[in-house]
C-alpha positions as semicolon CSV with decimal commas, in nm:
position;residue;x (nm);y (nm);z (nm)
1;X;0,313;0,392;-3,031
2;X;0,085;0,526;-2,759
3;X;-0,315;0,346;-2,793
4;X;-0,621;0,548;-2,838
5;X;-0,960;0,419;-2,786
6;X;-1,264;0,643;-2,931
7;X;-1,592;0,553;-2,845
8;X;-1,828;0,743;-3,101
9;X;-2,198;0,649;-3,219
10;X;-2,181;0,827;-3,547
11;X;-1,995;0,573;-3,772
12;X;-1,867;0,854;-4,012
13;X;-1,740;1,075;-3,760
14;X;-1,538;0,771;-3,567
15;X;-1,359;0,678;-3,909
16;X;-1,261;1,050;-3,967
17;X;-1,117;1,040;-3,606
18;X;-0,946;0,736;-3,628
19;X;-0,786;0,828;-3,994
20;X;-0,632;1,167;-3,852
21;X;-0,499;1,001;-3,519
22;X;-0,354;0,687;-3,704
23;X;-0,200;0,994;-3,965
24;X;-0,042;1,143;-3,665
25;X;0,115;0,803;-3,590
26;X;-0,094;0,668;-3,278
27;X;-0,265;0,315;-3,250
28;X;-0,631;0,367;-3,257
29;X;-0,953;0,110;-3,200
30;X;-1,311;0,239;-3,171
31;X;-1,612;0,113;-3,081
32;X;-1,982;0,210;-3,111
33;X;-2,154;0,253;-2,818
34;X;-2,077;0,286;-2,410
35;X;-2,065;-0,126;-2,316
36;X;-1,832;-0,211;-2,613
37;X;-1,590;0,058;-2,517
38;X;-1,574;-0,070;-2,187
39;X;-1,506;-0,417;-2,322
40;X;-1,235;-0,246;-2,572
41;X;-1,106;-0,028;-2,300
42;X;-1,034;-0,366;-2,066
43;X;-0,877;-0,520;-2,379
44;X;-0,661;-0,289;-2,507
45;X;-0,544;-0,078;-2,191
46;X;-0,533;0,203;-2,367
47;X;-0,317;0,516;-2,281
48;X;-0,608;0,784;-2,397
49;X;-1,019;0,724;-2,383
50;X;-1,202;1,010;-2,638
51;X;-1,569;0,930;-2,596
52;X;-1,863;1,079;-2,749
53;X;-2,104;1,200;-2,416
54;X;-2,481;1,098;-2,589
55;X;-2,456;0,761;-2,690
56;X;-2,725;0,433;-2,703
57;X;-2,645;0,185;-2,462
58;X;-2,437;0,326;-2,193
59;X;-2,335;0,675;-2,221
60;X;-2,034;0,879;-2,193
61;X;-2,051;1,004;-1,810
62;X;-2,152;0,617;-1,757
63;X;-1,845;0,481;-1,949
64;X;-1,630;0,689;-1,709
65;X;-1,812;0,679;-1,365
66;X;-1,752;0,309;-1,458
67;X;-1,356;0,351;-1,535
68;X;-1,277;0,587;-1,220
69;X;-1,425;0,273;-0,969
70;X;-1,110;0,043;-1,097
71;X;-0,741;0,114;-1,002
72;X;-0,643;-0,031;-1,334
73;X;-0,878;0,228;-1,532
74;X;-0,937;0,542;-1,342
75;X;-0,575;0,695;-1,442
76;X;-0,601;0,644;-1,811
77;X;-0,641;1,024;-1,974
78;X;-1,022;1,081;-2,079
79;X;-1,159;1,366;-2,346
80;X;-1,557;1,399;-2,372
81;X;-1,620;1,458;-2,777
82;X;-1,972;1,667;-2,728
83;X;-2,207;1,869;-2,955
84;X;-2,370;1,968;-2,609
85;X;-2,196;2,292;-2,482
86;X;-2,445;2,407;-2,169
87;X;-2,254;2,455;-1,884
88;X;-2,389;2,208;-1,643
89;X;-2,277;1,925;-1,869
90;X;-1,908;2,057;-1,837
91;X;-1,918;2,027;-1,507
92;X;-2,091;1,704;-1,445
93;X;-1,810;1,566;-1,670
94;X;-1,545;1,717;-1,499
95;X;-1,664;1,629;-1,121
96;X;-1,650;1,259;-1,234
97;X;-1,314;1,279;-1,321
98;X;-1,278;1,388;-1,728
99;X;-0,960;1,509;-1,844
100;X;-1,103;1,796;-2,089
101;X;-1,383;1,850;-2,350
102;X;-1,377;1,909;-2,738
103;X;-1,696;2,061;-2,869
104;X;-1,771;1,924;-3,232
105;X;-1,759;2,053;-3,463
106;X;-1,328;2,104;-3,374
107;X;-1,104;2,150;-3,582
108;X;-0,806;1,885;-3,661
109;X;-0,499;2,079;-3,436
110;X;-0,761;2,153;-3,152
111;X;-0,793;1,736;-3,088
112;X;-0,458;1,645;-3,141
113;X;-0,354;1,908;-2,921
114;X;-0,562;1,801;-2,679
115;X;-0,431;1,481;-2,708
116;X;-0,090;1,580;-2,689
117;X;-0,150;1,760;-2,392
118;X;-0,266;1,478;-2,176
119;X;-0,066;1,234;-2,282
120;X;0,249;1,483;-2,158
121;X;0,091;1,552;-1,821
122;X;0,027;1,184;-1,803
123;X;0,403;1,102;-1,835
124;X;0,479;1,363;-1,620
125;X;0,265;1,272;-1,345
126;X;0,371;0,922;-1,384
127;X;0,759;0,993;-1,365
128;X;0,654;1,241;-1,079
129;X;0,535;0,934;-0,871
130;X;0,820;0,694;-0,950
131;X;1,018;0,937;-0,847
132;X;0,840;1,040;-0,516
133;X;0,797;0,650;-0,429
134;X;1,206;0,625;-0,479
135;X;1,227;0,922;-0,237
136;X;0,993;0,760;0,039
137;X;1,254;0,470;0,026
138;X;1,555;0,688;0,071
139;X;1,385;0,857;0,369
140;X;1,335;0,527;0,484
141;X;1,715;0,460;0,415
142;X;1,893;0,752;0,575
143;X;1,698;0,724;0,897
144;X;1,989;0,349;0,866
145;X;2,300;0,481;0,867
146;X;2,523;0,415;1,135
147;X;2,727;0,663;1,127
148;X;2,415;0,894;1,119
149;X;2,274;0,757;1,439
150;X;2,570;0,763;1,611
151;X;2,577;1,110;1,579
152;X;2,182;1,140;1,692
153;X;2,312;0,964;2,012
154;X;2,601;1,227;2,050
155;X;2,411;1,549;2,129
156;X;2,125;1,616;2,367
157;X;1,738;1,611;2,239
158;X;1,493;1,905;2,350
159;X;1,098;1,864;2,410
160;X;0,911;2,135;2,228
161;X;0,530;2,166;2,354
162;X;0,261;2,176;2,091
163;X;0,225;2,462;1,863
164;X;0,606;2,551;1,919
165;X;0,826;2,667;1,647
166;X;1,127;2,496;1,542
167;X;1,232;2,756;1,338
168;X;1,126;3,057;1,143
169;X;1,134;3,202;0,852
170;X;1,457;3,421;0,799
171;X;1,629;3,246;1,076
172;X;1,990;3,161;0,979
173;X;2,029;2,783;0,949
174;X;2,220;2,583;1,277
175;X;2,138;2,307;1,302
176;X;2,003;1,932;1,141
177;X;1,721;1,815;1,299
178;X;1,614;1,440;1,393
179;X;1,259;1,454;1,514
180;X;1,260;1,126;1,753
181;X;0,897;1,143;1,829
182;X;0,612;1,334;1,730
183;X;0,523;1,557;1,418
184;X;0,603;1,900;1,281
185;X;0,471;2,025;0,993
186;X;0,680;2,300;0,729
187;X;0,441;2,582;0,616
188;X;0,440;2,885;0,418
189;X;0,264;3,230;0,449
190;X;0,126;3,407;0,186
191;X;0,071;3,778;0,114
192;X;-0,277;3,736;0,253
193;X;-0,162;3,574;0,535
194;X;-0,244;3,240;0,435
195;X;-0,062;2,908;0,546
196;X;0,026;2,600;0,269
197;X;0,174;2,327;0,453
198;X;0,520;2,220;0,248
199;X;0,587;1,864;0,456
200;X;0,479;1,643;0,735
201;X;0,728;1,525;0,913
202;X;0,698;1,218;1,164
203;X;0,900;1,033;1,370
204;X;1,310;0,927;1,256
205;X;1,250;1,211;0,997
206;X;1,559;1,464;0,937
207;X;1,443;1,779;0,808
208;X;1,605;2,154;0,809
209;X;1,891;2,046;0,588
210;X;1,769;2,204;0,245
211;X;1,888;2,556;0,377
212;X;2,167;2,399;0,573
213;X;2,337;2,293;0,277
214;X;2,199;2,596;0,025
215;X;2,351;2,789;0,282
216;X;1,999;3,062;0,253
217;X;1,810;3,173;0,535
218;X;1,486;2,947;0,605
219;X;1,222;3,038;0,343
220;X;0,976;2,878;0,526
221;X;0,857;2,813;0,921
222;X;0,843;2,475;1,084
223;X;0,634;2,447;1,409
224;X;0,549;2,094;1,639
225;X;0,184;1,963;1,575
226;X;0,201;1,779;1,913
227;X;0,491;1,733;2,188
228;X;0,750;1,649;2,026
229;X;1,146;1,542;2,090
230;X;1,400;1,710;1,886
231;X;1,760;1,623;1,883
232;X;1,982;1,929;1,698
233;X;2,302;1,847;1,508
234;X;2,532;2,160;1,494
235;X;2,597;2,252;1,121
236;X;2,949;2,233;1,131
237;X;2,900;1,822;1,280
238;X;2,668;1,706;0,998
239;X;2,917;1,919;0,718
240;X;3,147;1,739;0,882
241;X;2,998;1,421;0,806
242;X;2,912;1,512;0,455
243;X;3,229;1,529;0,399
244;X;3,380;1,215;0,497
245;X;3,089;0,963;0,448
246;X;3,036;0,969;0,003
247;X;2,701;0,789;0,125
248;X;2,559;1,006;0,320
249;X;2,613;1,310;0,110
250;X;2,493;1,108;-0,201
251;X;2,191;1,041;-0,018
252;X;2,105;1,391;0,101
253;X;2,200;1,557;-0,243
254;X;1,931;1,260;-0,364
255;X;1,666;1,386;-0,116
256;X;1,715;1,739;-0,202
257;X;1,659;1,644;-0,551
258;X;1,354;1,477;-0,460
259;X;1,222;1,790;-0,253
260;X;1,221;1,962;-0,550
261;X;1,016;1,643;-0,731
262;X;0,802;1,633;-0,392
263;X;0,673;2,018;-0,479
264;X;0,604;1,924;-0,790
265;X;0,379;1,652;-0,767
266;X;0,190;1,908;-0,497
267;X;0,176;2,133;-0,765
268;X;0,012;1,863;-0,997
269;X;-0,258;1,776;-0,733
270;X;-0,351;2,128;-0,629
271;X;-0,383;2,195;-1,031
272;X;-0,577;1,886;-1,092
273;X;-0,749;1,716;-0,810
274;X;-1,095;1,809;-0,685
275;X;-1,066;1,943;-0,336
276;X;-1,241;1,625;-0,197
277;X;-0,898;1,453;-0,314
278;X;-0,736;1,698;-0,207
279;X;-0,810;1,628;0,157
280;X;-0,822;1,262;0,123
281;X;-0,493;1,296;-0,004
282;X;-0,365;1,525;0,271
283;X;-0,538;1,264;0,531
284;X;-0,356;0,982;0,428
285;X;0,004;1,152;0,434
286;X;-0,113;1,237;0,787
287;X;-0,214;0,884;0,881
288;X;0,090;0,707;0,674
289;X;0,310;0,951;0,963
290;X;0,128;0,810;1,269
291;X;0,013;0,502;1,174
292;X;0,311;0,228;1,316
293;X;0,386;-0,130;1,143
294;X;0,071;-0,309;1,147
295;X;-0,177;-0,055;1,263
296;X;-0,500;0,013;1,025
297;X;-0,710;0,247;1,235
298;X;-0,480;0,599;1,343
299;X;-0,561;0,855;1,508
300;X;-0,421;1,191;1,404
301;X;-0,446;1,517;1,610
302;X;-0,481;1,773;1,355
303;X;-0,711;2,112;1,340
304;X;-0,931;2,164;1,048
305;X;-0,710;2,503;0,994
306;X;-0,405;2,257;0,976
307;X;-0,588;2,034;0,729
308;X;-0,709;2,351;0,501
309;X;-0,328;2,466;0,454
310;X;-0,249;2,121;0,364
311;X;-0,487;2,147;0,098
312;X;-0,450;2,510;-0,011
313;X;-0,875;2,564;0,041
314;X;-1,090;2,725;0,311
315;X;-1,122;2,563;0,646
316;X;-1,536;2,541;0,564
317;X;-1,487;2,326;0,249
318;X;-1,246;2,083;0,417
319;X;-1,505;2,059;0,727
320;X;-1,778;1,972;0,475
321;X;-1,581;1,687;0,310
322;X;-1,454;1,535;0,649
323;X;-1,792;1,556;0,743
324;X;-1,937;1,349;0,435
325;X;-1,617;1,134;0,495
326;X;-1,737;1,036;0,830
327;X;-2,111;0,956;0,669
328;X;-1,913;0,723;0,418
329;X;-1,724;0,535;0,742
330;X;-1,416;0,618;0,605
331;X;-1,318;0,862;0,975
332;X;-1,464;0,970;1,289
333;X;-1,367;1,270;1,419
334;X;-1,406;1,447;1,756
335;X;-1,273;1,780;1,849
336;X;-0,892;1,801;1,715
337;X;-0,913;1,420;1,659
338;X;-0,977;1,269;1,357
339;X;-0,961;0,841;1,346
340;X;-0,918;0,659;0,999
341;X;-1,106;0,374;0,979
342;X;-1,060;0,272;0,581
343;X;-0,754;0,406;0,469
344;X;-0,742;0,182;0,147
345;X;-1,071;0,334;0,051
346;X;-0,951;0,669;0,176
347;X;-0,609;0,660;-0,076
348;X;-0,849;0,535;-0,354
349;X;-1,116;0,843;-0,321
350;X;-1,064;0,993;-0,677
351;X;-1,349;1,258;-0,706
């Protein structure tokens, strides 16, 4: 049974809330003002917050500029319950992080819609990122195989310069590719000529093999971000190899399914996220590439154009949010250059 807390000053309207949602068969506790939600909130650890925005104490935007700060808190689904509809208090709601908004007086399928709603995204998102975190492992796992390295060390490597393509899109798939050292990124173009970086790929990455295996054309390009050293394994080698090693082709038929779950947690954060995210996101897949073992300040060499297609925004917005990254000491940046300094802050930047 899935917990709701509602936080609502108006005693009547709380007990009509918490009648209809414990009708529709969910667990609910409510308190009276901002301070004791927060206390009922830590308590219960519930899986929805609906909190009325005016409110004695502490109020609404309060109660959740106070749950986003916590990594135990800021993920839990929150609605705003509001009699205020101006427009300016929609968006300061939503730039610290709310889920959505029901103006009262709603009507009974309108809230637990809305509740339904989030809670599904929720679980969603959630099974998105166990799933992604299983794939990060199994990218970590292929790059082990013997046999798989033995065939690395059986063909020669080539050194593309920077801004090189590997391949384009519409070429016919060759080869696999082990990227040794260095980083490519995988990009589309849109209609309007605009680039969305796909994938980062660093060093002991394979990459190319979706197509290889689909047996389609590329659908996308892949080009070098700095010198890098490319070994290429014919096709008919790594089928080869698929065929008589049940590990290795369980293990790419596992990362193909998890390209698929990999898109579709992008999808989720381009949706959701503010754009601020967005490129804090972006920066720490960049620095989790080049960052080695025990290394906590990286330095990535990436254009601001480069970091804009990651995020799917304009190349001004993303220099105006590295820039008031660098005033927070979480980067410095000169030129093409840009050195994290706090990536735990950095990963935990939420709005």
């Amino acid at each position: 049974m899935k917990k709701i807390v509602v936080i609502e000053d108006n005693a009547e309207m709380c007990e009509n809330i918490k009648e209809l949602l414990e009708l529709s068969n969910y667990s609910v506790r409510t308190a009276k003002d901002g301070i004791e939600g927060l206390q009922l909130i830590e308590h219960v650890k519930p899986d929805l917050v609906l909190c009325d925005i005016m409110m004695p104490e502490l109020d609404g935007y309060g109660v959740l500029s106070y749950l986003s700060k916590y990594p135990d808190t800021r993920g839990i689904p929150f609605i705003f319950l509001t009699a205020k509809s101006e427009k300016n208090d929609f968006r300061k709601g939503m730039s610290l992080g709310a889920d959505d908004y029901i103006s009262k007086p709603f009507q009974q399928k309108e809230l637990l819609d809305a509740i339904s709603t989030r809670l599904m995204k929720k679980a969603q998102l959630e099974e998105i990122i166990h799933s992604s975190n299983q794939l990060s492992e199994l990218k970590k796992t292929i790059s082990g195989f013997s046999e798989l390295k033995k065939l690395v060390e059986n063909f020669e490597t080539k050194i593309l310069e920077k801004r090189e393509y590997v391949y384009k899109k519409g070429d016919v798939p060759e080869f696999l590719y082990f990227l040794e050292s260095g980083h490519v990124r995988s990009f589309r173009v849109s209609e309007e000529d605009k680039e969305l970086v796909t994938e980062i790929h660093g060093s002991n990455h394979f990459f190319g093999y979706t197509e290889l295996l689909s047996g389609d054309n590329y659908s996308e390009y892949s080009m070098t971000l700095e010198k890098s050293k490319i070994t290429c394994i014919p096709k008919s080698d790594f089928e080869n190899l698929l065929m008589q090693d049940r590990d290795v082709s369980n293990t790419f038929i596992k990362l193909l399914a998890g390209n698929v779950i990999e898109r579709e947690k992008k999808l989720v954060t381009l949706a959701y996220n503010t754009v601020r995210k967005r490129v804090a996101d972006s920066l720490i897949k960049l620095y989790e590439n080049y960052k080695f073992d025990s290394e906590d300040v990286v330095e990535i060499k990436v254009s601001r154009d480069e970091i804009a297609s990651m995020v799917g925004t304009a190349t001004a917005s993303v220099i105006r949010i590295l820039s008031e990254f660098k005033d927070d000491g979480l980067i410095l940046s000169k030129g093409a250059t840009i050195t994290i300094l706090n990536a735990e802050k950095l990963r935990n930047n939420h709005y």
